[in-house]
N, C-alpha and C positions, 0 to 999 in steps of 0.2 A: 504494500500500500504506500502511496505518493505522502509522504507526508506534508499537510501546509504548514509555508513560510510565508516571512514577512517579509515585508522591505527593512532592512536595517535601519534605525531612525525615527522608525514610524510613532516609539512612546521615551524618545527621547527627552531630558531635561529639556528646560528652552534654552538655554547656554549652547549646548549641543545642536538641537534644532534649528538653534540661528544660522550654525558653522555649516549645516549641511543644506539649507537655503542658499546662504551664501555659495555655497560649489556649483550648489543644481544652477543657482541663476549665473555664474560662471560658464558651465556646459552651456546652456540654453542662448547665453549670446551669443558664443562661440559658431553655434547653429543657427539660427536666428538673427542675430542681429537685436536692432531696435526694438523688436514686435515683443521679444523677451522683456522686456523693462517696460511694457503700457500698462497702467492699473486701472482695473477695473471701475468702470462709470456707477454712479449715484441711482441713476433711472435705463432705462432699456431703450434706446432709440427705436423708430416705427425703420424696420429693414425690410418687413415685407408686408406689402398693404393687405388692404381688405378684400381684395379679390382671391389673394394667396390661400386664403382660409375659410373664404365661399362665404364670410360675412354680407357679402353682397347682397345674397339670397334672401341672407334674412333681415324681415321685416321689424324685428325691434331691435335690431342694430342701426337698420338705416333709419329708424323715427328717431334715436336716442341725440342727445345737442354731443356735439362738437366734443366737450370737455370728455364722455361718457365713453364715446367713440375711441379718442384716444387713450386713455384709460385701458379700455380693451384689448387695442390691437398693441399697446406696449405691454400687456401681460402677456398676450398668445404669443409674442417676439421671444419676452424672458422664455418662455416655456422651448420654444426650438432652441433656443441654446442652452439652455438645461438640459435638451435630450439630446444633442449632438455631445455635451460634454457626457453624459451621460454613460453614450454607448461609445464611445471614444476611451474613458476608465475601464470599461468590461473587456472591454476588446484587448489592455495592458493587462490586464488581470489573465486573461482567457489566453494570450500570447505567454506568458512569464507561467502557471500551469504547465502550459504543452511544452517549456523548456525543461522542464523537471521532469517530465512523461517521456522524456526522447528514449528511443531505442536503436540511436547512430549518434556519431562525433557531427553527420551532418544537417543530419534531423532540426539537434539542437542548436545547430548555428544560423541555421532558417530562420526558426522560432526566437531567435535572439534577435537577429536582424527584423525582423515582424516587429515584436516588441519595440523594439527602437523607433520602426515608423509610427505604431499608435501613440507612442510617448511624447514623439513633434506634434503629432495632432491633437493632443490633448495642450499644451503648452501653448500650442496658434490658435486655438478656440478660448481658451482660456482666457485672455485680456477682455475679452466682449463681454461677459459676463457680468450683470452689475452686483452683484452678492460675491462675500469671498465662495471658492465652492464647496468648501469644505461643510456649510451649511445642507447641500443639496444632499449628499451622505445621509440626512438625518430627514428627508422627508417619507416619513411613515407611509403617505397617501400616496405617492407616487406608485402604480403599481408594474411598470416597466423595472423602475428601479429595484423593487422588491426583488421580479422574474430574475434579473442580472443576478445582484448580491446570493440569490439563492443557490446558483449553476456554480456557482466559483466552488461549493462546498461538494460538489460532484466529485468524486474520484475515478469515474470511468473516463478514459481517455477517447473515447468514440463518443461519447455524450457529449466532452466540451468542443470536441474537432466538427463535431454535425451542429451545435447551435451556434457556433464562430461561424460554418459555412453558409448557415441560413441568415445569420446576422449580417455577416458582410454582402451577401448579396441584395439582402432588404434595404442596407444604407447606402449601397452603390444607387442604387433607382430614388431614395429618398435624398441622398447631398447633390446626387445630376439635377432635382426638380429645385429643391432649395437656391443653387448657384445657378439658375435661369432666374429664377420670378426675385432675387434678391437684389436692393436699392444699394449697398454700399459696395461698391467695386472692391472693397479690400477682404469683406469676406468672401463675396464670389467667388473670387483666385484659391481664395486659401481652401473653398470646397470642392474648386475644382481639381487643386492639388491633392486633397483625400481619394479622387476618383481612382488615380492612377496606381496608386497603393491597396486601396480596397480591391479593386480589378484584380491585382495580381493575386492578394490573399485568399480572396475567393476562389479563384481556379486554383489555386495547392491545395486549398482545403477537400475541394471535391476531385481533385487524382488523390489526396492523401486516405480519404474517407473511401473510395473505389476498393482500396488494396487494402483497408482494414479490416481484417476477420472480423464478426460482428458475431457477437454470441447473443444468444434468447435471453439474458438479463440484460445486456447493454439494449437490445432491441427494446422491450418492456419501459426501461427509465426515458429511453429517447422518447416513447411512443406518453409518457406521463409528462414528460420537460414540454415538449413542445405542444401537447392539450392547453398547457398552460399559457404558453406563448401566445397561440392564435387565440387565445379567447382576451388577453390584453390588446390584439390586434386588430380585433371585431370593431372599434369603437373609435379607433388612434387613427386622426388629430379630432375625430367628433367629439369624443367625451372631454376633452381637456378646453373646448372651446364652450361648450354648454355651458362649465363648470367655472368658466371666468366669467359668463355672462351672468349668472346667480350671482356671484360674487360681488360685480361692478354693479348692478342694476336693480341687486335685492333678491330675496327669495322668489324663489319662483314653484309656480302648483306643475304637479304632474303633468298637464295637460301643454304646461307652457313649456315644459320639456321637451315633451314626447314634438309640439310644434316644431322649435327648432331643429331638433334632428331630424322630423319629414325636409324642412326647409333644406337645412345641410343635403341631403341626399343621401342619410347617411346609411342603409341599405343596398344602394347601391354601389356606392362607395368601397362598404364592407367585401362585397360581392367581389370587384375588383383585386381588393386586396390581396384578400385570401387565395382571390386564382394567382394570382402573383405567388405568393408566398410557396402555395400547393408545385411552382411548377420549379422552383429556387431545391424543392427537396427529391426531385423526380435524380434518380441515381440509380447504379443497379445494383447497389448494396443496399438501397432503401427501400424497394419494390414495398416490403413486408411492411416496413414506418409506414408509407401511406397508406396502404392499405388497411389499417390498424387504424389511423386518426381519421381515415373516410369513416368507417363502421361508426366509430363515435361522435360521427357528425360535427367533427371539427373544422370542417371547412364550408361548414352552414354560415351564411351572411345573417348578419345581427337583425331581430326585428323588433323594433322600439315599442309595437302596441304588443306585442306578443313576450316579452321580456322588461322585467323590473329592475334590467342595470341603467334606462334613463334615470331613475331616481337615484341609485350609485353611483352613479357617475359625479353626480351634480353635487356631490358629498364631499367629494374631494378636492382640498383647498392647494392651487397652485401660486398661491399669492409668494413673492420672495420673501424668508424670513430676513428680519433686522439682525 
């Protein structure tokens, strides 16, 4: 069994802690440049409008004054860069893992090399951020975050190599959509620079996952990890946008719920997704996994009058803590 490690430093004094900040941001200009030393803004600037997020659509968005409006679309902003840093952390975690699981000198220097790129991307996303992020670690309601922090505890080596290869092919199609419809030229570059490295990781993942023996318990846990996935996926970016509008606009009744998610289109949506997601796992050492999370209708599209996670959803507070 793989034993978990930490990063060294991780519960260091702060004496200490300063000295190993001080190196990291050392490394990080060395790489970087400038972008390593930008500190994080007070408020979320609007980087992708109201159309990015189908606000459009809906009608008490566009009744709401000016102040309400912005208010909104600078939380749904905070919330993409929370979930680009998000899955940009998982993905260091999920690389530095598969270094300790190698079974070659060159295995692991893959996976070394890997990790190194998620660790730029986490440092280039990192300045936009207006909260330090070490806060985001600690939101309870986030349930993407949860799915992540959960997989790291995994010890089968085919469980974290299959959710890294459904991962990174879901944010390859999610950072290409972000760095078109996004307003500030300096993040676009910087998502379009993740494309080029997600691209690569993703196709090792699935020749690495090809040649993996896959036993009937690895099968089993893949086939529970990723029940869980899709059903945080039924909803994403619908439910995190409901759930800022309750938020900014006041409580809101079932019915004014269930509304905006007809408005969003968020069925259809869903639909979409999941055939995405269904076609990212199509492998021929996975035949069995799909066939397994078909039966349990896990690639059923969400339907808001027929299911009680609109009102779940809208439970969940994305607001940045202070």
């Amino acid at each position: 069994m793989i034993k978990q490690q930490f990063i060294p430093g991780s519960n260091l004094p702060n004496s200490e802690e300063n000295k190993l900040l001080c190196w990291l941001s050392s490394e990080l200009g060395a790489r970087l440049g400038h972008n390593s030393q930008l500190s994080p803004t007070e408020n979320t600037p609007i980087y992708w409008g109201a159309s990015y997020f189908g606000l459009n659509k809906v009608k008490s968005f566009q009744s709401a004054d000016f102040y309400h409006q912005t208010k909104i679309l600078q939380l749904c902003n905070y919330y993409v860069l929370e979930q680009i840093y998000i899955i940009e952390k998982a993905c260091v975690n999920y690389m530095a893992k598969l270094v300790l699981m190698h079974e070659s000198t060159e295995e692991q220097m893959l996976y070394s090399l890997f990790c190194a790129d998620e660790a730029m991307h986490v440092a280039k996303i990192k300045p936009f951020i207006p909260i330090p992020p070490s806060t985001i670690q600690q939101d309870e309601n986030n349930q993407l975050l949860k799915f992540l922090n959960d997989v790291i505890d995994v010890q089968d080596k085919a469980v974290i190599l299959f959710v890294l290869l459904v991962l990174d092919g879901w944010s390859l199609s999610y950072y290409r959509s972000l760095a078109i419809e996004c307003y500030e030229p300096d993040i676009s570059l910087i998502l379009q620079g993740f494309l080029t490295d997600k691209s690569r990781h993703h196709a090792t993942s699935v020749m690495l996952f090809h040649n993996l023996p896959l036993s009937t318990e690895s099968q089993s846990t893949i086939v529970e990890t990723l029940s869980k996935f899709l059903l945080v996926m039924q909803v994403e970016p619908q439910q995190m946008i409901v759930s800022v509008m309750a938020q900014i606009k006041g409580d809101l009744s079932r019915h004014q719920k269930i509304r905006i998610f007809e408005e969003l289109d968020t069925e259809a949506q869903s639909v979409t997704r999941l055939k995405f997601l269904r076609s990212l796992m199509r492998n021929p050492n996975s035949f069995s996994v799909v066939q397994m999370l078909e039966a349990r209708g896990a690639f059923q599209p969400y339907n808001q009058k027929k299911s009680g996670y609109a009102t779940y959803a809208c439970n969940s507070q994305v607001e940045p803590k202070s």
